[in-house]
Every structure is written in C-alpha cells, then in structure tokens.
MIDOLUM-726720 format. One record per residue: x, y, z of N, C-alpha, C, CB in turn; residue in one letter. Coordinates in steps of 0.001 Angstrom, whole numbers, plus 524288, in hexadecimal, padded with zeros to 5 digits. Each point is the difference from the previous one (the first is absolute). Glycine has a CB too. Layout:
REM MIDOLUM-726720
XYZXYZXYZXYZa
...
END
This chain:
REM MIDOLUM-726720
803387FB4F800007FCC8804B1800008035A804E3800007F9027FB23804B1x
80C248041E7FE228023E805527FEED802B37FF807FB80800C5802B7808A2x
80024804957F411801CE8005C7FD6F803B7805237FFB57F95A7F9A37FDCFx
80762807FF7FD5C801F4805717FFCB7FD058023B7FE9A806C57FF277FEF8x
7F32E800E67FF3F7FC2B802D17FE8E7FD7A801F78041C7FF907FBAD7F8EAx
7FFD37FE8780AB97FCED801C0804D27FF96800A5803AE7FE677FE9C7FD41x
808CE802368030A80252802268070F7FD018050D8006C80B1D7FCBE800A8x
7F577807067FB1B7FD72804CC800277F9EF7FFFA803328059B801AF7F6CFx
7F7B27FBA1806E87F8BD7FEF9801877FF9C7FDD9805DB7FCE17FC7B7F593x
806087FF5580A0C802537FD4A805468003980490804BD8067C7F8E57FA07x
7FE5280A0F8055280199804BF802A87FA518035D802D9808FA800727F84Cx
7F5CB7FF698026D7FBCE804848018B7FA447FEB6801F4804D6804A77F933x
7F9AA7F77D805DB7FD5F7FB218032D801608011D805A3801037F8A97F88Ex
803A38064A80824802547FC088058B7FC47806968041880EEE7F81A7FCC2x
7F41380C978000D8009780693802A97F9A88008B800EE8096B805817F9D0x
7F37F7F82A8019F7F90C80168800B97FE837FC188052F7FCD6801997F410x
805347FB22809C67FEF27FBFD80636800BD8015F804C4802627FA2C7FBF5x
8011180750804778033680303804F47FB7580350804188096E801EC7F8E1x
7F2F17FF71800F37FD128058E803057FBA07FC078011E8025D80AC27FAA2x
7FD3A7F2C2805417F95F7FCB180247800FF7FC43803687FB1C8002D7F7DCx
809B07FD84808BE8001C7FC1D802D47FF867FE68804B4802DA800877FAA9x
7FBA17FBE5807787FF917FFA18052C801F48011D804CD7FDDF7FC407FB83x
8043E804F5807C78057F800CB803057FFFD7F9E5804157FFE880D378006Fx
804F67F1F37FC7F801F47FA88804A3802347FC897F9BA7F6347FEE180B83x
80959802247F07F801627FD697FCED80353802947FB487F8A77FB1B803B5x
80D21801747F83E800FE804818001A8000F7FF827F7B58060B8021780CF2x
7F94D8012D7F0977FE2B7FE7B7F8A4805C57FDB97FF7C7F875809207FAAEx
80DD67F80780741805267FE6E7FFBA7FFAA7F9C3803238046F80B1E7FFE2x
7F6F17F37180418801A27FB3D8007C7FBD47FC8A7FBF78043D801F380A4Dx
7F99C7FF2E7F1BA7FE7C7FC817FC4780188800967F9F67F94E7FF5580685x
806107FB817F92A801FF7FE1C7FA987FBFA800587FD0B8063A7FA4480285x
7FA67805687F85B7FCCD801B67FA6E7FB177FCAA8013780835801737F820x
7F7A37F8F2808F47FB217FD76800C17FEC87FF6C804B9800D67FC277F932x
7FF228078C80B2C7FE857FE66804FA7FA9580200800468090E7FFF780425x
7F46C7FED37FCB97F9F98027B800FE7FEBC8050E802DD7FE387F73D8003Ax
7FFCC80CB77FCB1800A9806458032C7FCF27FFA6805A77FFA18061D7F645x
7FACD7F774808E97FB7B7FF218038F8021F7FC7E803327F8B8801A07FA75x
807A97F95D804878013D7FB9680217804B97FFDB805877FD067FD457F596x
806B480623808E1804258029A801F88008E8031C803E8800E57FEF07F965x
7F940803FA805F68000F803CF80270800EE804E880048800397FA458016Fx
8020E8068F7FA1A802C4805C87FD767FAEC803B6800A58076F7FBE97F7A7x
7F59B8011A8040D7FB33803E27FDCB7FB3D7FC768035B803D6803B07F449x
7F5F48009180CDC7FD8A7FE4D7FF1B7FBEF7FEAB7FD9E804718016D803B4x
7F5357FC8A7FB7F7FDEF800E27FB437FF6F805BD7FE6D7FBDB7F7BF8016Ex
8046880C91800597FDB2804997FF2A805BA802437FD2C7F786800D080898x
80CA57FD0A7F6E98044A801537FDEC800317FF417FBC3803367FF3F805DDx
7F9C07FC307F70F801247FE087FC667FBDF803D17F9D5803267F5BC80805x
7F90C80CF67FD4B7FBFB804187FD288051E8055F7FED47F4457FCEB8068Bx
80F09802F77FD8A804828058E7FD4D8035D7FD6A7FCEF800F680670807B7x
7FFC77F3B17F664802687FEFE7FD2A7FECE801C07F96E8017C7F9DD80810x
7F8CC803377F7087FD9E801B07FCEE7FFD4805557FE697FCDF7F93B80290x
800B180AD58018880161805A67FD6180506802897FCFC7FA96800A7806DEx
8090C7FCDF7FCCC806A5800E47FF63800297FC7F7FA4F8049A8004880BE9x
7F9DC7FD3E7F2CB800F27FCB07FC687FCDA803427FA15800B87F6948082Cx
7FA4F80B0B7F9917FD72802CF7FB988034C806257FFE97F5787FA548015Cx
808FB80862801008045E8060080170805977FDD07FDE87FB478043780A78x
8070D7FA3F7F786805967FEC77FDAF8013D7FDD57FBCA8013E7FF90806C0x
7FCD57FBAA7F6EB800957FCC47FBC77FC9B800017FBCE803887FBA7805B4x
7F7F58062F7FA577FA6F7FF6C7FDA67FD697FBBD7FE538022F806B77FDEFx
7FDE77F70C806CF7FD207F8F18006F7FB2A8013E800B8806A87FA15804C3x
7F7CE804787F7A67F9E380263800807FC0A7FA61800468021D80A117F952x
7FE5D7F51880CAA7FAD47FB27803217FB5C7FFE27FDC58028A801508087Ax
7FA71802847F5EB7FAED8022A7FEBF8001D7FAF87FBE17FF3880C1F801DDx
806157F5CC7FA957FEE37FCF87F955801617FB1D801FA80301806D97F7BCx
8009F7F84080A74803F17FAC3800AA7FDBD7FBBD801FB806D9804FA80198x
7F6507FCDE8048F7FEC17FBF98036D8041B80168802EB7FB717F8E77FB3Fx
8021E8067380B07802257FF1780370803477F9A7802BF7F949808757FF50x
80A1C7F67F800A5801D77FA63801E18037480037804327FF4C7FCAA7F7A5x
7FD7E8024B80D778040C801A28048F805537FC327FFE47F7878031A8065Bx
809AB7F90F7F584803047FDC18003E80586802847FDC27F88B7F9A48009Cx
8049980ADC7FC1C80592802917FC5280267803F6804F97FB63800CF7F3E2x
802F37FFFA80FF5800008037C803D0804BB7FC8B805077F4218049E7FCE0x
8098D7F73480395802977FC3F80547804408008D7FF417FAF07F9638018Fx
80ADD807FE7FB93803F0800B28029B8031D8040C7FC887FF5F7F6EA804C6x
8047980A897FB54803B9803BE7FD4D8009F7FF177FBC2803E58016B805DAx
7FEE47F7FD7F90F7FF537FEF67FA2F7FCF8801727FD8F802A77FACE80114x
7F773801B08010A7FB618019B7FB637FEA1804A67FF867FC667F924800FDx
8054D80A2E8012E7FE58806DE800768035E802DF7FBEB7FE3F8004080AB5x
807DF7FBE17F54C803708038A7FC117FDBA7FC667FB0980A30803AC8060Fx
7F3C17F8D27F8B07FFA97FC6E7FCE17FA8F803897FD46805187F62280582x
7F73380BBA7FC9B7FCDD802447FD158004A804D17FF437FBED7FA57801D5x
8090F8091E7FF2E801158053B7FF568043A7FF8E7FA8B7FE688033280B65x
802F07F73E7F4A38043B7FF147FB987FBFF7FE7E7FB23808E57FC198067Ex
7F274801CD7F9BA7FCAF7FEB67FD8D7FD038039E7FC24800A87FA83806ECx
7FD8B8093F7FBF27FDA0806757FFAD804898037B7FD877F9E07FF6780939x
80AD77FFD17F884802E1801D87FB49801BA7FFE67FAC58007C8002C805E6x
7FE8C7FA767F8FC7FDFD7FFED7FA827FCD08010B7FC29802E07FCE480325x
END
C-alpha cells in the first residue's frame, strides 16, 4: 500500500486524523490496515468528518458514489479511494 504517490495523501490523512481523534490512542501507533473504529482512534461520529474531509478535500462525492463504511475502516482504504478519485 505504500508508495511514492501516496506518502503525500498518507501524510495528510495521518495530520486530518490527528484533529478528531480520540485521546488515549495514538494515528503514529497504527498501521495502514489497522481498524480506525475498532482501535479506538476514531469513533462512529468520526467517520461522518471523514466523509466531509473526504468530499471538501478530494471531491468524493457519496451522494453519486454510495456510501461503504468499509472504504472508510482503515488508512489504507481511505488512501486507496483518494488514489481512486484521482483518476
């Protein structure tokens, strides 16, 4: 999953995370597939500022797409559909 395309997205991911996250857990102690919720990082109501952050920032537009809380559950799949949308 990592690359040189998507340390950048990665990066800036990890910094948006930072601002919602839970306190007691930390976005530097998880790995690309660790579960955001599951983990504890985020909780469900996080995953609603994911989405905004995701439309505002990237222009993922849910409305057209569908929502799939699965593209959401961890970092990978979050950079994985921001790498997606860039095409």
């Amino acid at each position: 999953m990592t690359g040189v395309s998507q340390e950048p997205v990665l990066d800036v991911l990890r910094q948006f995370l930072r601002t919602i996250q839970k306190p007691g857990v930390s976005v530097e102690s998880l790995g690309l597939d660790d579960p955001l919720v599951a983990s504890g990082l985020l909780d469900s109501l996080a995953i609603m500022q994911i989405v905004v952050y995701l439309e505002e920032s990237h222009g993922i537009d849910f409305a057209a797409s569908g929502f799939d809380p699965e593209r959401l559950a961890t970092m990978g799949s979050i950079v994985a559909l921001i790498e997606q949308y860039r095409r």
